[in-house]
N, C-alpha and C positions, 0 to 999 in steps of 0.2 A: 462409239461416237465417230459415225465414217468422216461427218462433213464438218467437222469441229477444227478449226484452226488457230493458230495461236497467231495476234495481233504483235505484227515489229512493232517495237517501239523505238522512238530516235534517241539513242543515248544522251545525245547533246540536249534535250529537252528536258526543263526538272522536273521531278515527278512529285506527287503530292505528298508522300513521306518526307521528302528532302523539304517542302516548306515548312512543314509542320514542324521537321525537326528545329528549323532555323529561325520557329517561333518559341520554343521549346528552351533557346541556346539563349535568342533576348531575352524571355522572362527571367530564368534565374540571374544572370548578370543584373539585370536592373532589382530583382530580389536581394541578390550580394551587396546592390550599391548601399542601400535602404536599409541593411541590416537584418532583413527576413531572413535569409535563406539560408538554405540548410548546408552548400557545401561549405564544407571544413576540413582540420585535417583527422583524418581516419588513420586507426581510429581515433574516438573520441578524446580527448586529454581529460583525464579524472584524476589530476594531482588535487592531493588534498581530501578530496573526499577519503580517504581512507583513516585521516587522523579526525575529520569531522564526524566519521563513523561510530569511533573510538570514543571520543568527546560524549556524545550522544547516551553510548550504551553505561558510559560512565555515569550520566545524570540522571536517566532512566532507568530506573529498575527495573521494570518487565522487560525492557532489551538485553538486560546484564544478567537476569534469573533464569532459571525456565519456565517457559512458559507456562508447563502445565499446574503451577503454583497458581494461576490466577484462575482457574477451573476444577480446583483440588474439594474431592469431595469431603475430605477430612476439617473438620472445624477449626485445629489448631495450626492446618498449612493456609486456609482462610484468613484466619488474626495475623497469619506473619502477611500475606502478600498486603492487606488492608494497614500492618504496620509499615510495610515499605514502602506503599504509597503514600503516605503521612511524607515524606519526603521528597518526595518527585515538584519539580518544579509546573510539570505540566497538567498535575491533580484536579483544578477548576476546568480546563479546557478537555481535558478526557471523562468527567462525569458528563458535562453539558453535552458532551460528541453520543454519551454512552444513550443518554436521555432521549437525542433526535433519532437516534438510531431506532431505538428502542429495544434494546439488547436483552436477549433470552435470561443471560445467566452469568459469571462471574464476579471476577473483583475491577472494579474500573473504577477510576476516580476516587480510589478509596473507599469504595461503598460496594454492599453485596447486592446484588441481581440475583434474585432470586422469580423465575416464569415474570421476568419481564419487569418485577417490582423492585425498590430499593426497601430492603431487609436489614434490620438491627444486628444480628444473629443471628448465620447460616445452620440449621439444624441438621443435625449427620442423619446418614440415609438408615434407613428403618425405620419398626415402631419404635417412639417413643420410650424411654426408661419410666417404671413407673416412681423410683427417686427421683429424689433434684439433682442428683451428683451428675457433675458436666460428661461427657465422654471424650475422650482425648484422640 
């Protein structure tokens, strides 16, 4: 680049960064005023949340179990997570959530999902017994 020059510019002169910036500086201030905005103090203050956490996993069963009881292929770890949700406070609001969803499979809301259906009776995996006696 023989004939390439680089443009003075006059320091004393503001340049367009510096406006921007100092639209930049009144938005958020009048955001702070108004209650929008995001600065605070950093980080975050999350008292409480931790005993709210606690609270929660206590009234919830599937937050206090493990999980993989609500997905359990076995019939009889099925009845227990469908009896702990007999409990749950949040039982009507997590079948109707499981419903819009339209959830594959588990125990939600106290009810088995079975390919997307609600199920009486989860049937353990294989063929069939050909007795009546349950499998465990």
């Amino acid at each position: 680049m023989a004939g390439a020059r680089w443009e003075q510019r006059d320091p004393s002169a503001p340049s367009a960064f510096a406006s921007h910036q100092e639209d930049i500086v009144r938005l958020t201030t009048l955001l702070d005023t108004v209650g929008l905005g995001g600065s605070g103090p950093w980080p975050p203050v999350t008292s409480g949340t931790d005993d709210f956490d606690t609270l929660v996993a206590g009234l919830i069963p599937c937050r206090s179990n493990d999980p993989e009881l609500w997905f359990a292929e076995r019939t009889a770890e099925v009845e227990r997570a469908k009896a702990l949700c007999r409990e749950c406070p949040l039982l009507e609001g997590c079948l109707a959530g499981a419903l819009e969803r339209q959830e594959p499979w588990g125990v939600w809301g106290g009810q088995v999902f079975v390919a997307g259906q609600v199920v009486a009776v989860k049937r353990g995996r294989g063929r069939p017994r050909k007795d009546a006696t349950p499998a465990a």
